[in-house]
C-alpha positions in Angstrom: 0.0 0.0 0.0 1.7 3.1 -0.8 2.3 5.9 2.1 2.0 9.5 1.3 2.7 10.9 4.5 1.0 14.4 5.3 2.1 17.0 8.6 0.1 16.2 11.6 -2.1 19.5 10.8 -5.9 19.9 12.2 -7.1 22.9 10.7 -9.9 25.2 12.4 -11.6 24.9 9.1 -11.9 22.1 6.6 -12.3 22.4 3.1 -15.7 20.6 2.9 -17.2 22.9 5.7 -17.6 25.5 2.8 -20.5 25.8 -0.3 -20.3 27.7 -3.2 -22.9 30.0 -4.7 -22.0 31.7 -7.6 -23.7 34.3 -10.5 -21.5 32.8 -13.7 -19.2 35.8 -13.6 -17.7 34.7 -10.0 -18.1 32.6 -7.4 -17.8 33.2 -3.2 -17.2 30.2 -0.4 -19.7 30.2 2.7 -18.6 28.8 5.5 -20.9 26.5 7.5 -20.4 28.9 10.6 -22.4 31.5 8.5 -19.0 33.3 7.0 -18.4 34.1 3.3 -14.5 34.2 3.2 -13.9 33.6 -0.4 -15.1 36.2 -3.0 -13.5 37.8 -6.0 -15.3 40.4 -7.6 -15.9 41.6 -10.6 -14.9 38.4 -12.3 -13.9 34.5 -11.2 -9.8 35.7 -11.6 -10.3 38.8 -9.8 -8.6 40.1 -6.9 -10.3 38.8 -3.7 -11.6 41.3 -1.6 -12.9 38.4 0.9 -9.4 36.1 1.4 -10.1 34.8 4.9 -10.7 31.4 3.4 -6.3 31.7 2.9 -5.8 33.8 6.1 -8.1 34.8 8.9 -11.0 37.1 9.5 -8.8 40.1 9.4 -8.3 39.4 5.8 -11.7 39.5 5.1 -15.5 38.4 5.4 -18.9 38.2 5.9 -20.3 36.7 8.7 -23.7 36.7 9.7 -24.1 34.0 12.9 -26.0 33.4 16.1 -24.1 35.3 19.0 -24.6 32.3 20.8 -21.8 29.4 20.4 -22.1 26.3 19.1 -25.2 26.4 17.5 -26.5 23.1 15.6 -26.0 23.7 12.0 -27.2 22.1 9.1 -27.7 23.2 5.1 -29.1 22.1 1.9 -29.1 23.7 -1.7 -32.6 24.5 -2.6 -33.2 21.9 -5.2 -32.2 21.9 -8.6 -30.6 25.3 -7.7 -26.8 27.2 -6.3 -29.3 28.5 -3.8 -27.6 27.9 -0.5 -29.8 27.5 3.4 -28.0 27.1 6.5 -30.3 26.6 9.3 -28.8 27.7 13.0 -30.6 26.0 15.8 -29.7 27.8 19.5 -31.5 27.2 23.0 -33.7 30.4 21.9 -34.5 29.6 18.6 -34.2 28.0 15.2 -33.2 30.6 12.0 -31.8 30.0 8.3 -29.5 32.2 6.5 -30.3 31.7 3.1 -27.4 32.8 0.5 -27.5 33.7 -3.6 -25.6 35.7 -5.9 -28.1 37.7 -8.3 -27.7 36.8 -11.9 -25.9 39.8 -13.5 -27.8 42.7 -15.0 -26.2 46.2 -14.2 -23.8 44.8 -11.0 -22.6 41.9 -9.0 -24.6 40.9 -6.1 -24.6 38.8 -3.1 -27.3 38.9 -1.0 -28.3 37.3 3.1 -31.5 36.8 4.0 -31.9 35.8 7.8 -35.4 34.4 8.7 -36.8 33.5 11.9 -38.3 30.2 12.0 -38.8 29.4 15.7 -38.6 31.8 18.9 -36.0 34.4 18.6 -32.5 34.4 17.9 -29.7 37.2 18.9 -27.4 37.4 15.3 -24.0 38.8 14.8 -22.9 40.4 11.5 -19.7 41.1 10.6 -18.1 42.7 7.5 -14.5 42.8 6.9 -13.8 43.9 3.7 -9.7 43.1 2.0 -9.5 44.1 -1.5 -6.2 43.2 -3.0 -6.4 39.3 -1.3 -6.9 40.4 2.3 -4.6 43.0 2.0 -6.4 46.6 1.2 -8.5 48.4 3.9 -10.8 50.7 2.0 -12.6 54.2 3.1 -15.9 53.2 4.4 -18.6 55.7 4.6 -22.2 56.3 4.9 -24.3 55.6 2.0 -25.6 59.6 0.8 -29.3 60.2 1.1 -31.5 58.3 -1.4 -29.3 55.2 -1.8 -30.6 53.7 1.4 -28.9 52.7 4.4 -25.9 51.0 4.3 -22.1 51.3 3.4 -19.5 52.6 1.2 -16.4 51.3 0.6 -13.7 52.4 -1.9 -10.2 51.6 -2.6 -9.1 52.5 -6.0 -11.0 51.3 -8.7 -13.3 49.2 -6.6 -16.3 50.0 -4.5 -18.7 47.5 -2.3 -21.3 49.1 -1.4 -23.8 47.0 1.8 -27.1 47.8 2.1 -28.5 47.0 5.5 -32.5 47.0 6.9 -30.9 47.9 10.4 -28.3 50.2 11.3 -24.8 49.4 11.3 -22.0 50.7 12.1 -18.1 51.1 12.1 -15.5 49.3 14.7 -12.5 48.7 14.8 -12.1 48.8 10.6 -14.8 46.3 10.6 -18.4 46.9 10.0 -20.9 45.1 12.6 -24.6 45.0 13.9 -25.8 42.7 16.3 -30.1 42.0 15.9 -32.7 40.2 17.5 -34.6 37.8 14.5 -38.2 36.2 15.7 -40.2 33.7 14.0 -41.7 34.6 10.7 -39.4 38.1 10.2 -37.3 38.1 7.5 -34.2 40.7 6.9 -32.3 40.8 3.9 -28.9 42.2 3.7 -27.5 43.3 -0.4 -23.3 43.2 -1.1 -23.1 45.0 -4.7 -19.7 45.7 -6.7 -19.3 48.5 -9.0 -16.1 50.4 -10.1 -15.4 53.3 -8.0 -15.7 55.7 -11.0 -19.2 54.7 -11.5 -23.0 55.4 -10.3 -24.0 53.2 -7.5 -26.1 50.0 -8.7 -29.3 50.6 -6.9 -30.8 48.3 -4.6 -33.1 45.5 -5.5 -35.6 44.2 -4.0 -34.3 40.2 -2.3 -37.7 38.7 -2.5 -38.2 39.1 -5.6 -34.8 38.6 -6.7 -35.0 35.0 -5.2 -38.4 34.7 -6.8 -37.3 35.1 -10.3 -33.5 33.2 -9.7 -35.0 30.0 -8.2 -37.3 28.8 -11.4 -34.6 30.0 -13.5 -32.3 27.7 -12.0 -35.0 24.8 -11.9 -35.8 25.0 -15.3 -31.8 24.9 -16.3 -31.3 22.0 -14.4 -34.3 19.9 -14.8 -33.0 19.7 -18.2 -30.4 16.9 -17.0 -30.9 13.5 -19.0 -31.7 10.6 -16.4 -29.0 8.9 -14.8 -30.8 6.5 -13.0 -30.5 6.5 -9.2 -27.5 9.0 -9.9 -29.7 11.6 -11.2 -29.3 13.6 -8.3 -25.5 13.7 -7.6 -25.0 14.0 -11.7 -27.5 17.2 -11.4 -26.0 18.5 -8.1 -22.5 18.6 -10.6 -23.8 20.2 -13.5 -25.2 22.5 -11.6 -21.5 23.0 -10.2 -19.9 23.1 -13.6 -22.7 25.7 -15.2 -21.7 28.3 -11.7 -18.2 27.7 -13.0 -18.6 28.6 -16.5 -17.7 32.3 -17.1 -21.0 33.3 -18.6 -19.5 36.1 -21.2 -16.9 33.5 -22.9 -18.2 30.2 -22.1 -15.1 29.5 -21.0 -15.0 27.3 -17.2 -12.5 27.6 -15.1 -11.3 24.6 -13.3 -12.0 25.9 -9.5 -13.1 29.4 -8.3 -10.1 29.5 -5.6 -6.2 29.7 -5.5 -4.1 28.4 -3.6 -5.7 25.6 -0.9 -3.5 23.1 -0.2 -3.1 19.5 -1.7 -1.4 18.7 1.4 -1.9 20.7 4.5 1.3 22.7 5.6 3.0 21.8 2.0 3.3 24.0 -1.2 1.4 22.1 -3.5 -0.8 24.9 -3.9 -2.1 26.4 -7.3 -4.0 29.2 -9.0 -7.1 26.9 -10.8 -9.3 30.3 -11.8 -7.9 29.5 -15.4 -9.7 27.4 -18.2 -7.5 23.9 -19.1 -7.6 22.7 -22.6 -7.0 19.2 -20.8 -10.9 19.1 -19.3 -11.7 20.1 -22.9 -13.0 16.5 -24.2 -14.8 15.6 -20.8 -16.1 18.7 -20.2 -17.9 18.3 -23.8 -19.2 15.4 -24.0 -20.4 15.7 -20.4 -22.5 18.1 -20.9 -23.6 16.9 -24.2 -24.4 13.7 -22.5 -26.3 15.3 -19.8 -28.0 17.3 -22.6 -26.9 21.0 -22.5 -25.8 22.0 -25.7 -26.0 25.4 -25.1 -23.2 25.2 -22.7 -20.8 22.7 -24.8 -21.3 25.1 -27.8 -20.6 28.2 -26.2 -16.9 25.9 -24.1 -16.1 24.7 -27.6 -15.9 28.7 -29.1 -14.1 29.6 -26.0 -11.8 26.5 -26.9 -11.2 27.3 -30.5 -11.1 31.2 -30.0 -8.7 30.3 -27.2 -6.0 28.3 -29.5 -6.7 30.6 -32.1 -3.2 31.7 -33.6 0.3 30.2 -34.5 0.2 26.5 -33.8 3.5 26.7 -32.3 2.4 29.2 -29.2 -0.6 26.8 -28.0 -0.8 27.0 -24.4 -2.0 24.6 -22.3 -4.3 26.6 -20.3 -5.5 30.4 -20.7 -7.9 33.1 -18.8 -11.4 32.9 -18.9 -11.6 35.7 -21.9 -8.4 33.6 -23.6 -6.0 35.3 -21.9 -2.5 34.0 -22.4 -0.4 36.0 -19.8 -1.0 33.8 -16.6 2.2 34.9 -14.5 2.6 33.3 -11.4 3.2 35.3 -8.4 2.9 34.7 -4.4 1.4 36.5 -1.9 3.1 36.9 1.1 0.6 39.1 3.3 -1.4 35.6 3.1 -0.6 32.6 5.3 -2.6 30.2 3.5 -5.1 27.8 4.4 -4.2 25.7 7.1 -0.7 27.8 7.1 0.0 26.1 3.8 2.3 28.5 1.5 3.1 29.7 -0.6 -0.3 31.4 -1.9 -0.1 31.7 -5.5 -2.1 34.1 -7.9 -1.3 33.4 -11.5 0.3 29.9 -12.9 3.6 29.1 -14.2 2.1 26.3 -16.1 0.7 28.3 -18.5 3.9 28.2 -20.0 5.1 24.1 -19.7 5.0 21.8 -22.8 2.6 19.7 -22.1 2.3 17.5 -25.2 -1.1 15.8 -24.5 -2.8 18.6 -25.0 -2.8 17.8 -28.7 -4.8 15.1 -28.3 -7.2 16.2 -25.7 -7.6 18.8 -28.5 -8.2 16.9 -31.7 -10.2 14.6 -29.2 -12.8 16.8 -28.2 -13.5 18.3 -31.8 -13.7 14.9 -32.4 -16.4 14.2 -30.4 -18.2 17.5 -30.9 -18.7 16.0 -34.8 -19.3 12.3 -33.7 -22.4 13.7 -31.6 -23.5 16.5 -33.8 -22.9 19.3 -31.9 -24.2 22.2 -34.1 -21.6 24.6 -35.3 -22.1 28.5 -34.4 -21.8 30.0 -37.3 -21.9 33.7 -35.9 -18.6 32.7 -34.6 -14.9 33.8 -36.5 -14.6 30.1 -36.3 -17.7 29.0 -36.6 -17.5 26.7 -39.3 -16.6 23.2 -39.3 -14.0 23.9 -42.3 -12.3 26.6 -39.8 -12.3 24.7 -37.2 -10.5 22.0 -39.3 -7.7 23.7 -40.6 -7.2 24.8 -37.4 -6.5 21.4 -36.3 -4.7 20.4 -39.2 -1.7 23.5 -38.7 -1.8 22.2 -34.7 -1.2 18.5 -36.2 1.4 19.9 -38.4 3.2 21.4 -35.2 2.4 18.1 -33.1 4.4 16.1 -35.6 7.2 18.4 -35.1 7.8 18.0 -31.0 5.8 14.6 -30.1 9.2 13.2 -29.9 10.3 15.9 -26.9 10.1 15.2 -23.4 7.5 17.5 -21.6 6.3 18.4 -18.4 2.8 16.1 -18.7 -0.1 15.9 -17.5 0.6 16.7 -14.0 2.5 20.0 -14.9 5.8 18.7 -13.3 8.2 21.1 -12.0 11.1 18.9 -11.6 12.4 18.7 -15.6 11.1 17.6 -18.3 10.6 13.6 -19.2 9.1 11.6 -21.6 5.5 10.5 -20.1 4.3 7.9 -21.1 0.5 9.5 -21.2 1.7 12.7 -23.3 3.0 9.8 -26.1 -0.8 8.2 -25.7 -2.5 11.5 -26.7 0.1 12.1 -29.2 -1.6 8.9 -30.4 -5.1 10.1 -29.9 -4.6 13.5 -31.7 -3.5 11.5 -35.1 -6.1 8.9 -34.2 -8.3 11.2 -34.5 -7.5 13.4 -37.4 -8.0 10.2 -39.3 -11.4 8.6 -38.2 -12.5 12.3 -38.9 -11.7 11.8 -42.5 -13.1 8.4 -42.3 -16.1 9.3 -40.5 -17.0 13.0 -41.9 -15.4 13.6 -45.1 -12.9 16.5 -43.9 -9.8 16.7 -46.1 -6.0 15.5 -45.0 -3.1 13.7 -45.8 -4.7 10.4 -43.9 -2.4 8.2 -45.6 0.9 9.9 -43.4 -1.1 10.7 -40.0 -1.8 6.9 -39.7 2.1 6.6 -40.6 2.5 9.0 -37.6 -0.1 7.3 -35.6 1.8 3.9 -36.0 5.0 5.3 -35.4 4.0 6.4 -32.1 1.9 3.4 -31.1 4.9 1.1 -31.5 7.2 3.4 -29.6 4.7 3.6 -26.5 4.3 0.0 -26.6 8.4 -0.7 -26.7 9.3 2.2 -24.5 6.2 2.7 -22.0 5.9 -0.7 -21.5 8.1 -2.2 -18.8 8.7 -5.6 -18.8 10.5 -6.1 -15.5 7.2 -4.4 -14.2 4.4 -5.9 -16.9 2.8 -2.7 -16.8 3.2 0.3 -18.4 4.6 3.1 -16.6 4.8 7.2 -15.6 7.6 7.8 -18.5 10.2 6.2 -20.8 12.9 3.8 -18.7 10.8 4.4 -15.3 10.0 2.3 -13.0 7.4 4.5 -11.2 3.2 3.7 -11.9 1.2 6.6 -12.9 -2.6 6.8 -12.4 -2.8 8.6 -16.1 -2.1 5.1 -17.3 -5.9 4.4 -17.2 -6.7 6.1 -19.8 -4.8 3.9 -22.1 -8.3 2.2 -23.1 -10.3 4.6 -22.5 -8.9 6.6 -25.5 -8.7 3.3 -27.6 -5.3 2.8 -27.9 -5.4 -0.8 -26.3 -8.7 -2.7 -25.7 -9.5 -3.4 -22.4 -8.7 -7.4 -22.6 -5.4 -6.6 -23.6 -2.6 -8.6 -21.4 -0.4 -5.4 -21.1 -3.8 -2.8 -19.7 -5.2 -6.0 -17.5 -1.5 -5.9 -16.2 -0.9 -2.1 -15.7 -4.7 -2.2 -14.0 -4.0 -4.7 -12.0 -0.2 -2.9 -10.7 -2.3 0.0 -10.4 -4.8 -1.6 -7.9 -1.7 -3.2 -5.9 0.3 0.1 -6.1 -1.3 3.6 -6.3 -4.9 2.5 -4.4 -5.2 4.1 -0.6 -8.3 2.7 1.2 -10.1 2.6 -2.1 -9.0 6.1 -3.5 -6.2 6.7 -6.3 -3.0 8.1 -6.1 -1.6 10.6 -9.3 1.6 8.9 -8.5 3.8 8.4 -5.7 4.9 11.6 -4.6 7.4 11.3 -2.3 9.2 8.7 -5.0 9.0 10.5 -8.3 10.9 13.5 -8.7 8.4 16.2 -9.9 10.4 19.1 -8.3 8.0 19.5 -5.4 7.9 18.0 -1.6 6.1 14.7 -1.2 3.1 14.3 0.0 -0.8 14.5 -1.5 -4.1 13.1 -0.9 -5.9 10.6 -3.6 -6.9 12.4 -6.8 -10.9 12.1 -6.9 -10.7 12.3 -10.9 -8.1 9.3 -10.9 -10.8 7.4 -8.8 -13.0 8.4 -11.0 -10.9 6.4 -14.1 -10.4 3.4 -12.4 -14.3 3.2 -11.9 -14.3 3.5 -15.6 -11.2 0.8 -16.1 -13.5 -1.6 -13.7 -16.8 -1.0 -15.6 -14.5 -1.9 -19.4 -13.3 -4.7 -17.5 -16.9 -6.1 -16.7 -16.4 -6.1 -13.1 -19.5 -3.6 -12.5 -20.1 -4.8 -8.5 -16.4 -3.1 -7.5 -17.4 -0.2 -9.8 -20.8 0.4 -8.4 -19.1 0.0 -5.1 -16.7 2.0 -6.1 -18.5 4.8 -7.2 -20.4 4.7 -4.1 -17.5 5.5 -2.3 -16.6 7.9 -3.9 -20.1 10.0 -4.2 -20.0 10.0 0.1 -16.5 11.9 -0.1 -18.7 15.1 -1.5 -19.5 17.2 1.5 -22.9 17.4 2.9 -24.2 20.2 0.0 -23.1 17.2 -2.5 -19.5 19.5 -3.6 -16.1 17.8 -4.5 -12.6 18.9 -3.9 -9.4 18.2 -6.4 -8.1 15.4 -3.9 -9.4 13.5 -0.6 -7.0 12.3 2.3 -8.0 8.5 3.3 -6.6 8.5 6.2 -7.6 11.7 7.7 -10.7 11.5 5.9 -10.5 15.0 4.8 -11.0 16.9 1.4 -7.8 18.9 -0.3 -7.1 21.4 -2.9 -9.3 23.6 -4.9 -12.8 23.5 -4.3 -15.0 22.8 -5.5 -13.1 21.0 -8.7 -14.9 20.7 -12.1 -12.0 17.9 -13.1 -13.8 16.1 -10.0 -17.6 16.8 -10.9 -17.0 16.4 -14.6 -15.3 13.3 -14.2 -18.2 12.2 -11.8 -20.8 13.0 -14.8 -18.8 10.7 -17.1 -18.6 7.9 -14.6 -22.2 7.8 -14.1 -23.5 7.8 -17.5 -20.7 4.8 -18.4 -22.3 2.8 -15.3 -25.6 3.4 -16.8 -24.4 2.1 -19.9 -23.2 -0.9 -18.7 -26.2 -2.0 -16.2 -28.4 -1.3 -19.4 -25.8 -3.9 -21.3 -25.5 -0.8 -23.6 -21.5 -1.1 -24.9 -19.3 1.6 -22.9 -17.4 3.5 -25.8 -13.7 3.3 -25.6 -13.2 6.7 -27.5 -15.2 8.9 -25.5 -12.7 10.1 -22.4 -13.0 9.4 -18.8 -10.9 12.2 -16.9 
């Protein structure tokens, strides 16, 4: 069994104590101890002006509470909706806080709504506002007459403005009120965001607000395909993956935080607010699956406006508009969650060779034509013949470095290697270039990419094979096991009854499997340039559901999958990683890698209680 030690760390706070709601633009984190402590405004990328989630209080929050401790908590998501409920429960009285972001019209907003459902309850509120990640204090001053009552507060090009149905007041650079709430009163309290050269957004009204929002997010989600007696969790992650998608672009970043830790007190911790062209293919054919098309159209123009360009300065990730300057930086004034630093805003990766890309790529345009996905024809590159000799100049450029060593799929900072995986999607890119000229009449040279194709599926075979080992492993002339070895058939490039994938799945198992969760890799063996230590990837977990389901084995996958669905936290949200031992969830949060590759798992196990053949070329990531 393989031993990933982690530091004896027992935060005050644990990842899956917080719930997102979100308004498509951004996101914010509530605490189950009625604190938001995560929010960048105006967009998903933005500077935080809430960064207590990384820090503490002093660097930012919102916290509306009982004054009494210890109250008995519980919360739901209205269903079908990002509408988040947290009921308090105190010797005086029962009350629920009930939290939404406002879809966008002229300004962000967040709005609390405190309502008394039994007795009466004393409540605490609390607004510390950080821009800058927790480090800006900003002017706070009265709102002027005819804007209500409530708040200013300015610091440079940003203003928050709270409007409050009591008084408040200033303390100690904080902004508090403490209130009585009795059964059947209701007060709502309005955060807005507009740039500080602008006209205040006025106030709207929260009931009605809520009124309109709650159908509108019914009638998005009812629209999920059946998944059997996985309906619910499949919904509960579209529903995550639609609040991550940057309404404007399409484009969906992979988490709306920075920075929390995949092992607590290490420095495995990473800006995900950015849009990977790795989730590209199971993002797609999720939610084409699922049945939103809407949404996969509007990710696939993000994709190709993304890589739109020379073929040679493809990046592996980019901003949420397509941006390609993603410079890493670390902020110091921040301790990190758990005192895990450094904390990191922008990503070096953005800059690696990551040579599966390609395939992931040519993959999911693939699948956008095998499952009809309508072109947009208002688009630059709308058309399917753009979008293919787009593709063919990347294949072009993929012939020319598929034979380098890269930093893979795990965005290594240790060097450079050949991996193994990046060879597979090599593979997959060419693979697919010619079943699309087999399948839907595009023009190429087909006759030389399944030259190329060959060419690389003998090397992989001959060099990511080991023999000593019988399995294949992490790169060329290693001895190490890599969970990205799963997808070996689940891209097609061996079936799953060949002796070399039963062999690999089976060293796997043996190997990189913690108290039925998946390691990457092991950490504190393979030298990625970074200290050891890391919980079980969910989205690995996830893969070797789908290896166990090719296999025929569907008991251990159901059981499997089981497993795996009681990780989420009690709102139904999944992390990057989840530590076994300490039973805890780890890294960015909530993941769309995680709920995506949830989505995919479902609808395979579907398919394979309905005796429905599982398709090897659609990806399980």
């Amino acid at each position: 069994m393989p031993s990933n030690p982690t530091p004896a760390i027992v935060p005050e706070r644990r990842i899956e104590d917080y719930a997102m709601i979100g308004d498509c633009h951004s996101a914010a984190l509530s605490c189950n101890n009625g604190s938001i402590d995560w929010l960048c405004w105006p967009r998903f990328d933005s500077a935080a002006c809430f960064a207590a989630l990384l820090g503490s209080p002093d660097n930012g929050r919102w916290l509306i509470a009982p004054v009494s401790d210890n109250p008995r908590v519980s919360r739901k998501y209205r269903s079908g909706t990002l509408i988040l409920e947290t009921q308090f429960e105190t010797d005086s009285g029962t009350v629920v806080v009930t939290d939404f972001m406002a879809l966008r019209s002229d300004a962000p907003r967040l709005i609390r709504t405190v309502t008394g459902l039994a007795g009466c309850v004393q409540m605490h509120l609390e607004l510390v506002l950080r821009f800058d990640y927790g480090i800006s204090v900003p002017w706070a001053t009265q709102l002027p007459d005819g804007e209500g009552q409530g708040m200013s507060f300015i610091v440079g090009p940003n203003r928050v403005m709270l409007r409050s149905p009591i008084p408040i007041h200033g303390e100690h650079r904080k902004t508090v009120t403490t209130f009585a709430v009795e059964a059947g009163q209701s007060l709502s309290f309005e955060l807005s965001y507009s740039e500080s050269h602008l006209p205040m957004p006025a106030q709207v009204d929260a009931v009605t607000t809520l009124e309109q929002l709650e159908p509108r997010w019914r009638a998005w989600s009812s629209r999920c395909h059946d998944a059997g007696k996985w309906t619910e969790p499949v919904q509960r992650s579209l529903i995550v993956l639609k609040a991550l998608i940057y309404e404007p672009t399409g484009g969906i970043v992979a988490a709306p935080t920075t920075s929390l830790p995949e092992c607590l007190g290490g420095s495995r911790n990473w800006d995900y607010r950015f849009c990977w062209l790795r989730d590209a293919t199971l993002t797609l054919t999720a939610l084409m699956l699922a049945g939103f098309y809407v949404e996969a159209r509007a990710w696939r123009a993000w994709l190709v406006r993304a890589i739109a360009g020379d073929a040679s300065q493809l990046q592996i990730m980019y901003g949420i508009s397509g941006e390609r300057q993603l410079d890493e930086r670390e902020i110091d004034a921040l301790p990190g969650f758990a005192q895990s630093k450094p904390v990191r805003i922008g990503n070096q990766a953005s800059s690696q060779l990551q040579i599966d890309v390609y395939g992931e790529l040519m993959d999911a345009l693939y699948q956008c034509r095998k499952m009809a996905l309508p072109n947009d024809q208002s688009e630059d590159f709308g058309s399917d013949d753009s979008i293919w000799h787009l593709q063919c100049a990347m294949l072009a450029h993929l012939e020319a470095v598929w034979q380098q060593p890269d930093e893979g799929i795990w965005e290594v900072r240790g060097g450079r290697q050949h991996f193994t995986y990046s060879k597979v999607m090599a593979w997959v890119a060419f693979d697919r270039a010619v079943k699309s000229v087999e399948h839907f009449g595009v023009e190429g040279p087909v006759e030389h990419w399944r030259e190329v194709r060959d060419t690389i599926h003998q090397q992989v075979c001959e060099r990511g094979f080991n023999l000593q080992r019988n399995s294949f492993v992490q790169s060329y002339g290693s001895d190490s096991l890599d969970a990205s070895l799963l997808h070996i058939p689940l891209v097609g490039f061996l079936p799953p009854d060949d002796p070399r994938v039963i062999a690999t799945l089976a060293a796997i198992e043996r190997e990189l499997v913690v108290d039925g969760f998946v390691m990457r890799y092991l950490s504190h063996e393979v030298k990625d340039g970074l200290p050891g230590g890391e919980g079980a990837f969910l989205a690995c977990s996830f893969w070797l559901v789908d290896n166990l389901a090719l296999q025929g084995r569907l008991t251990e996958a159901n059981h499997m999958f089981e497993r795996l669905l009681a990780v989420a936290n009690d709102v139904g949200l999944l992390a990057e990683e989840f530590d076994p031992v300490a039973g805890q969830q780890l890294g960015n949060f909530p993941q769309a890698f995680s709920h995506v590759a949830l989505i995919h798992s479902a609808f395979n196990l579907l398919s394979s209680h309905q005796s429905a053949p599982m398709p090897t070329e659609l990806r399980v990531e």
